[in-house]
C-alpha positions as CSV (number, residue, x, y, z in Angstrom):
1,X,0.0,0.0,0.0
2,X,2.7,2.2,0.9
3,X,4.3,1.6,-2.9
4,X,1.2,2.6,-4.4
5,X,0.8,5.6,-2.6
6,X,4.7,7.0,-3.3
7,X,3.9,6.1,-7.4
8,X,0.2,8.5,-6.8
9,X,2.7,10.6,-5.5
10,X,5.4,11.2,-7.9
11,X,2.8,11.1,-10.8
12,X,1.2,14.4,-9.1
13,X,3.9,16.0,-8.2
14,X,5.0,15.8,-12.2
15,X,1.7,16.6,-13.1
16,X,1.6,19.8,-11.3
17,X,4.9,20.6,-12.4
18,X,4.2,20.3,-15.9
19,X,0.6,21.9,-15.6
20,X,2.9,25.2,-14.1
21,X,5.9,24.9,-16.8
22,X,3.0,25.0,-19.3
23,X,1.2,28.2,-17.8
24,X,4.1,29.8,-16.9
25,X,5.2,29.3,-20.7
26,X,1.9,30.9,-22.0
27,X,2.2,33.9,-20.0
28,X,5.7,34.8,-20.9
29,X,4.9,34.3,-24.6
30,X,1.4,36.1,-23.7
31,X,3.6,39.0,-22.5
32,X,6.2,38.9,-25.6
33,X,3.3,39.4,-27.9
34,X,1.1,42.1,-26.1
35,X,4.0,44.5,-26.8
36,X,3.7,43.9,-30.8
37,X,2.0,46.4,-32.8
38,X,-0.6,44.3,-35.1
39,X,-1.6,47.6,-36.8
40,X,1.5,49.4,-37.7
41,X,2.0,50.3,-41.3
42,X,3.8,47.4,-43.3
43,X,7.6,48.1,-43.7
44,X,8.7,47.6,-47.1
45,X,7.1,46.6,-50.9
46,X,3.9,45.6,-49.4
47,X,0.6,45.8,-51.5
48,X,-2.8,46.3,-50.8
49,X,-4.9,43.3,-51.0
50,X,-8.5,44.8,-50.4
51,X,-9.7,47.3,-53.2
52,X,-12.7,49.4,-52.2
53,X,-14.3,49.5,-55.8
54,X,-15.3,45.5,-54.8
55,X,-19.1,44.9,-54.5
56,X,-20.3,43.1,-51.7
57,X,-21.8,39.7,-53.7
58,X,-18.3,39.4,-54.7
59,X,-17.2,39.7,-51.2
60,X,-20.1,36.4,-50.6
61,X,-18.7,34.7,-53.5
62,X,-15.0,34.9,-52.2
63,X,-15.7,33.9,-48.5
64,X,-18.2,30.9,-50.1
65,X,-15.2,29.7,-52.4
């Protein structure tokens, strides 16, 4: 009895270490990409994608392809 409960032991013990490796992984890359500017202009030979002059059943028929 005593051998099963050292084995429930060591497999929690890993489990809440991984479970905190993981989080504390997601808030450091959480934190890496809050400071990145999504909306900045685009540096370099960049084109524009979206015309205005598109009508909006073209739109449909794009998003339906």
């Amino acid at each position: 009895m005593t051998f099963n409960l050292w084995k429930m032991f060591k497999v929690t013990i890993i489990f809440v270490s991984c479970t905190c490796l993981f989080y504390f992984g997601l808030r450091a890359m959480h934190e890496e990409y809050e400071q990145f500017h999504r909306y900045d202009e685009p540096e370099g030979p960049a084109i524009k994608v979206f015309s205005e002059e598109e009508r909006l059943i073209d739109r449909f028929y794009l998003f339906f392809k």
